[in-house]
N, C-alpha and C positions, 0 to 999 in steps of 0.2 A: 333630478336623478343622480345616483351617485354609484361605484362601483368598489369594491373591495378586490384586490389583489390579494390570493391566497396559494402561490405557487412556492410562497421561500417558507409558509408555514405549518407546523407539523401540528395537528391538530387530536388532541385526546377524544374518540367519539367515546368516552365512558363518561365524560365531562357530566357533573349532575343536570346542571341548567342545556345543556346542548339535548341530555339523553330526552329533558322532558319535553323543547321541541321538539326534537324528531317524534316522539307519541303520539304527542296531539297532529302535526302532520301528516303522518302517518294514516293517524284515526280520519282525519277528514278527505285524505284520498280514497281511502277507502271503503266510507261510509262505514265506519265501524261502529256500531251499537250496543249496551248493555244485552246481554239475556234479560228474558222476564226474570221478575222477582228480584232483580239486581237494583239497588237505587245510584243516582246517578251519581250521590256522595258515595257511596262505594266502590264505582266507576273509577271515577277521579280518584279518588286513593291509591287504587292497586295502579293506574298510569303513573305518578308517582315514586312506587313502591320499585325496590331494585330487578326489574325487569321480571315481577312474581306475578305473568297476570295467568299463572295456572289455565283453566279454561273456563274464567268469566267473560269473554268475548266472542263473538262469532262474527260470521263476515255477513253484509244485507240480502248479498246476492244469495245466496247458499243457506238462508236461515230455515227455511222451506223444505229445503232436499232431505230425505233420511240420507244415514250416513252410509249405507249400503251406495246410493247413488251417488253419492261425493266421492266417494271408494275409488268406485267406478271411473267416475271421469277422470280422476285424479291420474289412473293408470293409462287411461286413454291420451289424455292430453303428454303424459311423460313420455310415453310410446312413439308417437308423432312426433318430439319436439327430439328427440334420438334420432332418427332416424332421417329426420331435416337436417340438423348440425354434421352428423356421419357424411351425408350425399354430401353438402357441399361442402369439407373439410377435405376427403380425398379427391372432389372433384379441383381443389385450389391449390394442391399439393402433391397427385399423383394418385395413381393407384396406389403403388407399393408404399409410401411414405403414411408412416405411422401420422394422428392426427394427434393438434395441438391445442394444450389448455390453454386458451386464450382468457381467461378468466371468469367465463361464464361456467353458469354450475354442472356440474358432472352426474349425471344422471350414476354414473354409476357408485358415487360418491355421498349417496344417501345417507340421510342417522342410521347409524346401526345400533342397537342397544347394544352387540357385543362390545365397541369400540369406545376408547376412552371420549367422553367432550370434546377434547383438542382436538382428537382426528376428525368431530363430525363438522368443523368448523369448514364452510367451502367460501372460499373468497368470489366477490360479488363485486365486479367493475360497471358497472354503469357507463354509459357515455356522461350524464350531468355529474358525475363524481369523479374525472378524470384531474380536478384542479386539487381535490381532498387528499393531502395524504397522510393516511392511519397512523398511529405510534404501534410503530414497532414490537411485534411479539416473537421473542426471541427463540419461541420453541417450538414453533414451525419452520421448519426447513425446506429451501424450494429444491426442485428437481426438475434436471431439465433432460429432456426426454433425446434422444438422437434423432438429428436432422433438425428436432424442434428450436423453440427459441425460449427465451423467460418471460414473463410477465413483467408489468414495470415493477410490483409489489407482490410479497411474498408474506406479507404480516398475516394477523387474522382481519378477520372482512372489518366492513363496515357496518355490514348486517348481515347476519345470519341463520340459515333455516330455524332454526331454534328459536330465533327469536322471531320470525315470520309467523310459523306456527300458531308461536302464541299470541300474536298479533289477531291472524286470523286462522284456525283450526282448518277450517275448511276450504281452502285456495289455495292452489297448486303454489310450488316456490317462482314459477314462472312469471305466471301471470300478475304473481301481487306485486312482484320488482317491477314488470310492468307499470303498472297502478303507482307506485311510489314514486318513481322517474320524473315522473309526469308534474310533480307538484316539488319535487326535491330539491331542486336546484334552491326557491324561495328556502326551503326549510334551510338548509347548509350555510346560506348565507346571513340568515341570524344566530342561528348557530355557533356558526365561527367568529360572530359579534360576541356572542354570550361567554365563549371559550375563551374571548382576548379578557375582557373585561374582569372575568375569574384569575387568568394568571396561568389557565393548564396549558399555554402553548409556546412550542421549544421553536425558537428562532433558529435558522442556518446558517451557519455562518456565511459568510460569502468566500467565494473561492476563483482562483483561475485554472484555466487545463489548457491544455494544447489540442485543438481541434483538428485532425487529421481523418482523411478518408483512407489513406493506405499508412501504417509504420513499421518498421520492424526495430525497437530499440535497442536488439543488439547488433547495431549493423555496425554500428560505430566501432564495436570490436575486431570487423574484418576491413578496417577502412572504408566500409561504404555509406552511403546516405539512409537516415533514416526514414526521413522524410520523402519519399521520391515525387511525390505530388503536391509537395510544400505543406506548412503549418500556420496557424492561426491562432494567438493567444486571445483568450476568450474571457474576461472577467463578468462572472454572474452573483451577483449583488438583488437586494429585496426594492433595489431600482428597477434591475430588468438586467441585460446581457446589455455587454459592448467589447469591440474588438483593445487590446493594449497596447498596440503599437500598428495603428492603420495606415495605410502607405507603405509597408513592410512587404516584403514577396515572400518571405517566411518569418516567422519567428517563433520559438522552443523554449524549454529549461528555463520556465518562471522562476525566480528567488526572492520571496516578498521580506524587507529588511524586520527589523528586530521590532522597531514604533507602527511597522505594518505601512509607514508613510511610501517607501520607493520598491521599486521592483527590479531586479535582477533579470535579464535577459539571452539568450542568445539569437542573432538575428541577423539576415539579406534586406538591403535594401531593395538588391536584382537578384535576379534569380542565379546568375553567372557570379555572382560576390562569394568569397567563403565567408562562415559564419563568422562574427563577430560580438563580442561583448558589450549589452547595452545596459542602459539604467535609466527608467522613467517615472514620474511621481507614479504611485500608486492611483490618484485622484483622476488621472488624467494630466497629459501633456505635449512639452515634446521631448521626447527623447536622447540623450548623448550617446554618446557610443567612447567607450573603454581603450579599448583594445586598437588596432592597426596591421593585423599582422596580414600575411598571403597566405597564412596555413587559418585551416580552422581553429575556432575556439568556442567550446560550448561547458555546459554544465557548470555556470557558474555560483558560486556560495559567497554568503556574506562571512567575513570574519570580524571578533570583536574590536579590532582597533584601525577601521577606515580603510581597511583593504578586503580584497578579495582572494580566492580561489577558484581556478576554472582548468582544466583540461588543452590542453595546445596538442595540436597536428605534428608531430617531429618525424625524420626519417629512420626514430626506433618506434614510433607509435606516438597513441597519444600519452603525453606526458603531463604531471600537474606544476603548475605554476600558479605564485602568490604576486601581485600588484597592486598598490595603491588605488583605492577609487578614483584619486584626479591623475592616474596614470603615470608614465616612469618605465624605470628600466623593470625584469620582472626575474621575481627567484624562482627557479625551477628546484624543485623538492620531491622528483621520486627521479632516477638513475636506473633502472634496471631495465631490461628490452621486454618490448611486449607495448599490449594496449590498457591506458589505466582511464580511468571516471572517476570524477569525485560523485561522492552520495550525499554529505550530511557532517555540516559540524559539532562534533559532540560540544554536553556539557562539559566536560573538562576540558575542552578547548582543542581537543585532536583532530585533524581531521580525516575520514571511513571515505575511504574507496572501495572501489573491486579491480580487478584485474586477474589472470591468470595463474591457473596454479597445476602444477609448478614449475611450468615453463612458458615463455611467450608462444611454444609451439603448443602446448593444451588446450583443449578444448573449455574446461573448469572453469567458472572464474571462483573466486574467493575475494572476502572482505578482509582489508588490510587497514591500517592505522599508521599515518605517521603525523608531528609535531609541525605546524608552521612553518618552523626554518629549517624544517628537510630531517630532523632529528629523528631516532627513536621507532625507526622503519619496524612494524611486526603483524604479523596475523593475526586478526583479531581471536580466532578462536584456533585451537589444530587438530579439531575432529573432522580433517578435509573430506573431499570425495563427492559430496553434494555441489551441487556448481550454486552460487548466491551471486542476486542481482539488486539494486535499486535498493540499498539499505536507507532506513531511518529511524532517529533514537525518538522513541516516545515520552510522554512527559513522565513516566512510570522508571524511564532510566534504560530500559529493556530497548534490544538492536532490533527491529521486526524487516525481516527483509523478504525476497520474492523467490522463490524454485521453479518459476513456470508453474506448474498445477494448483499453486499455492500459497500460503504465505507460511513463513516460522520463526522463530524469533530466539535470540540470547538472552538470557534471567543471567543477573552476574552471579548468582549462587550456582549457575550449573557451569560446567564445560562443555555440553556439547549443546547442539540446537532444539528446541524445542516446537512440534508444529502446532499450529493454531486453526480450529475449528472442524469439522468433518472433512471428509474426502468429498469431492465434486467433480462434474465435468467441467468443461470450457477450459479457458486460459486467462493468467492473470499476467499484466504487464505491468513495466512501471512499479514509483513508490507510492506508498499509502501516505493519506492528511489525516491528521487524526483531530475531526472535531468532537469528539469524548470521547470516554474509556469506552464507551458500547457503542460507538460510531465513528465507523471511517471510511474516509474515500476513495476510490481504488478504481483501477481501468480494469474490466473485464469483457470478454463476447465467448457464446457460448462453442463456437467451433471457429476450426481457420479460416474457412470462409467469408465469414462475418468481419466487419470493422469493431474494434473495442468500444466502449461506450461505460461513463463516470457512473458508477453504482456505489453508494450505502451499505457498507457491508457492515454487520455486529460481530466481533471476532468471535464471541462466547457460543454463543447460540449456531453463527451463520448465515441467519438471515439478509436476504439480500432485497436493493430497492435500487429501480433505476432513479438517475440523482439528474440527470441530463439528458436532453432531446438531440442533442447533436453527438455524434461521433468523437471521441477525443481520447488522450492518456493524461499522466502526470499532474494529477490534483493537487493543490498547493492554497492552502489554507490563506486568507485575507484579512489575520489578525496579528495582535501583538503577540510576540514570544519572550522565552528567557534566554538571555546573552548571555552567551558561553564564558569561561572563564575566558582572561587574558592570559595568556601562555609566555611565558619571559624567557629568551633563549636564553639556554647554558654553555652556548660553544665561544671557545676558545680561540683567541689570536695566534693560533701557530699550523705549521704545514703538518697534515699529517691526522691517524687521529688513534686512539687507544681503547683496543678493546680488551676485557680479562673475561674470561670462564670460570667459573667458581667450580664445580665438577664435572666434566662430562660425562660422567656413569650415570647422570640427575637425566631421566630420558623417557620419553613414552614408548621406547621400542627397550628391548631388556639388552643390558651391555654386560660382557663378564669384567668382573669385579677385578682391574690389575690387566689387562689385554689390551686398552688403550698405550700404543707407546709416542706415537708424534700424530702431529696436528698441518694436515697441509691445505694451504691456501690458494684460490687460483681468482682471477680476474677473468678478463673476455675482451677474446682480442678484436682488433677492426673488422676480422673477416665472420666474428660472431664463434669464434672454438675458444674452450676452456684455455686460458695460459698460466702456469703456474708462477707464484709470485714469490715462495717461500717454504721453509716444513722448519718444524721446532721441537722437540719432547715436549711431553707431558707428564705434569710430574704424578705420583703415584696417589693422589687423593684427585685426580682428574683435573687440575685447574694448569691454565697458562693464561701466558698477560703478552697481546701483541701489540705493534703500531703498523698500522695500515693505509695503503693510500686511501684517499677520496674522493666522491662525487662519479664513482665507476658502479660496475658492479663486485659483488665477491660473492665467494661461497666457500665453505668448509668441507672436509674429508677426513676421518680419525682411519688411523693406518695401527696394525698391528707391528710386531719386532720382524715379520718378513717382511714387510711393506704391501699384506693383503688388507683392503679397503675394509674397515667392519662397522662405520657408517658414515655419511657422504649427505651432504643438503644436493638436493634434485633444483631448488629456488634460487634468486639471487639476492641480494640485499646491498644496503650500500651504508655508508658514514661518513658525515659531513664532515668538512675542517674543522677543527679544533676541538670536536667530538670525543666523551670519554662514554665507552658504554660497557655494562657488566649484564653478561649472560649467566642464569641460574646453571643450564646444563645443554645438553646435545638435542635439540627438539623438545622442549621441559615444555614448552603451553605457558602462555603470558598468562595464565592461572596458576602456574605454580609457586611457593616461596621459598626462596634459597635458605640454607640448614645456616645455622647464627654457628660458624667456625671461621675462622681464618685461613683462607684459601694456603698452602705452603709454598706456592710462586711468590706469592707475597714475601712470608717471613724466606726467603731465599737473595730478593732481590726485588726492586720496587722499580727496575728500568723496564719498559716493553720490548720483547724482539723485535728489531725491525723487520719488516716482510712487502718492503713497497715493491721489489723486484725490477727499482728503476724508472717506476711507473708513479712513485707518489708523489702527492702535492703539496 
């Protein structure tokens, strides 16, 4: 005796050699016979033939009946089997609570000749077909009803009345899934023999997620625990499941490295520990631990030259910091107050967070971008307003990130965000794994109520499939990737650092042409209020060239000849030591490109104002 595990595989039921099992199983649950006049080489052909058996078949039971009484029962038996699923649906769920498609067929859901194919298509869960799962049909979209829940699958069935039908004309869709059941499970399993040995079936990748009964991922924004019931990293493999770090009281923020060999961690030994940074074979092991700090430290990212990036606990928030994987002192690389998360290291070697915008007192968050060694701080996009969560760069180059209802993503040919796939209910958490262009993995549940749980989603189409039996977020793919550029810093040995403007009329908000006259600077003092550091002219084609202090925050203010404000950064930003950096204009969008002229600060004078205010480094 021998058993076939078919849980990690996606199996095509159009498969030639599967389709023509299922027929003949089919045929012999349910005593299916030619009509007279039929010969049996003709029989055998149209079983064969692309699912054409027109009405050469009929069923043994029912060969008898005129069709006046097949009619008949037919509406009989649908009547009764309505009316049984109604009692006990409202009796499981309430009077007033609407009743739920649990996957059996919907009486009201009949062929309609009015209605295209696709619609008459009604999915058909079996208990012996719960290990099967469909390929994906992208143009059925699920709906989930209020109060209700989803299905595990949303694709088109496995079999359908259309094809029942022609199976057997004359037996109700009930009764003959009955009849198939029964012998099914034998069929599916040579089947999915016939389906490997062809080549039509799509392996899963393996993946890990964080198993949680309660989370809230943005808690971490208001300093509180996401976890309050703790976490369980969970690696599911076409082995079977196993926990990643057993012995852990919690553990989160999988980061599977570049060769897919080690995993990235964040983790308690006790429950009373704050998180810490770990790293374990991927294979299996024992674990080291990174990090030592008293504050937390989570989300952490591989970077390409033996270090990392992770989020630390400060008493401005959490802040991001880079250290060595065999550990060391640590660079801290974002300065401005508020709470920040890494997301994802791009291919060009940057690394996407989110954090608030535009102030650490906002609600918003937004994705930002900065360089390894703290350089080159900017928004990733400045169509703000939309709060973004959990970004990740796809293999296509595109930012696909989370809105709560949703997901939408950055095309680097546009400026502003673009959303992906229909509108729906429920809520999306977390970042997506992208195991292909038409598959990804994603935390979902359909109301607050409910715990999230790892679903298959096709961006195009929509279509959704539950991917996991237990509760979880944060899908994190258990393959090789592509290793980001190596990024070479360009800062400089000196105190201080230089910033130039090329025009400040260069702006997404409309400025009069000649109305900018000075430019003032402020910092942020101990007690958190604006302190001004500095103010300078501007010369008449918009540009100035300052030196600033470092490693604080700052922000700018364009002032008229009365000294009334005519625009002002709301955000903060910062610049490392030895930092030279050239801004296109006054809020221009890191899409914009500055006009090929020669700034006239420049041809003026090639020193920077200073504007440390005493304050610089």
């Amino acid at each position: 005796m021998f058993t076939i595990s078919t849980k990690f595989l996606n199996v095509n039921i159009l498969n030639r050699k599967l389709l023509k099992t299922l027929e003949r199983g089919c045929s012999k649950a349910l005593m299916v016979k030619p009509r007279a006049g039929i010969s049996r080489q003709s029989f055998q052909g149209s079983c064969s033939s692309k699912m054409n058996f027109s009405s050469k078949f009929s069923c043994h039971r029912h060969a008898a009946l005129p069709e006046h009484r097949i009619l008949r029962n037919q509406v009989r038996l649908r009547s009764l089997r309505r009316r049984k699923n109604r009692a006990a649906e409202r009796q499981a769920l309430g009077k007033n609570d609407p009743p739920i498609n649990d996957g059996m067929p919907d009486p009201k859901r009949w062929p309609n000749p009015r209605q295209s194919p696709e619609k008459q298509w009604t999915r058909c869960r079996p208990h012996s077909l719960d290990f099967i799962r469909p390929e994906p049909r992208f143009s059925s979209i699920p709906k989930i009803r209020p109060g209700g829940r989803m299905g595990p699958f949303t694709a088109k069935p496995l079999i359908s009345k259309e094809y029942c039908n022609l199976l057997a004309p004359g037996l109700p869709f009930g009764i003959l899934m009955k009849k198939i059941t029964g012998s099914l499970s034998t069929v599916m399993l040579w089947g999915t023999l016939l389906a490997a040995v062809s080549g039509d079936v799509r392996h899963l990748p393996g993946y890990i997620y964080t198993a949680a009964e309660r989370c809230d991922l943005e808690a971490w924004a208001r300093g509180q625990e996401r976890f309050p019931e703790g976490a369980t990293l969970r690696v599911v493999s076409a082995e079977g499941m196993r926990d990643l770090a057993p012995g852990f009281a919690a553990s989160a923020d999988a980061e599977v490295s570049f060769d897919a060999q080690r995993v990235l961690f964040a983790g308690k030994q006790r429950h009373e520990d704050p998180w810490q940074i770990w790293e374990t074979p991927a294979a299996g092991g024992q674990p080291h631990r990174i990090t030592g700090w008293t504050e937390d430290a989570i989300r952490p990212l591989y970077l390409p030259d033996n270090k990392i990036v992770y989020a630390r606990k400060t008493a401005q928030g959490y802040q991001l910091e880079v250290v060595a994987l065999g550990g060391g002192q640590p660079l801290r690389i974002t300065y401005a107050p508020g709470n920040y998360l890494t997301c994802a290291v791009l291919h060009d070697g940057r690394v996407l967070y989110e954090g608030p915008h535009p102030s650490a007192e906002s609600g918003v968050h937004d994705l930002y971008t900065v360089y390894p060694d703290g350089s080159g701080v900017e928004a990733y996009r400045c169509d703000h307003g939309v709060s973004r969560h959990a970004a990740r760069q796809i293999a296509s180059g595109d930012i696909v990130f989370s809105t709560g209802k949703g997901f939408a993503r950055f095309i680097s040919a546009l400026a502003t965000q673009v959303d992906i796939g229909p509108a729906r209910g429920g809520e999306f958490a977390g970042p997506i794994a992208e195991a292909a262009p038409d598959e990804w993995l994603v935390s979902f549940r359909p109301n607050a109520r409910t715990p999230y749980n790892i679903y298959s989603l096709n961006p195009v189409g929509g279509a959704m499939g539950r991917a996991s039996d237990g509760h979880g977020v944060e899908p994190v793919l258990l393959a090789p990737r592509e290793v980001p550029l190596r990024f070479p810093s360009g800062l400089h040995d000196w105190a201080g650092a230089n910033l130039l403007c090329l025009n400040a009329y260069t702006s997404k908000t409309k400025i009069t042409e000649g109305s900018v006259a000075s430019v003032r600077l402020y910092s942020r003092s101990a007690e958190g209020k604006p302190a001004v550091l500095g103010e300078t002219a501007v010369e008449s084609d918009g540009s100035f060239f300052l030196h600033v202090p470092t490693e604080q925050p700052l922000r700018m203010e364009l002032r008229d000849r009365t000294g009334r404000v005519i625009e002002a950064e709301r955000g903060w930003f910062w610049m490392r030591r030895g930092e030279q950096r050239v801004c296109v204009g006054c809020h221009a969008g890191p899409e914009r490109a500055p006009e090929n002229a020669v700034p006239k600060v420049l041809l003026r004078t090639d020193v920077p104002v200073p504007m440390t205010g005493g304050g610089g480094s």
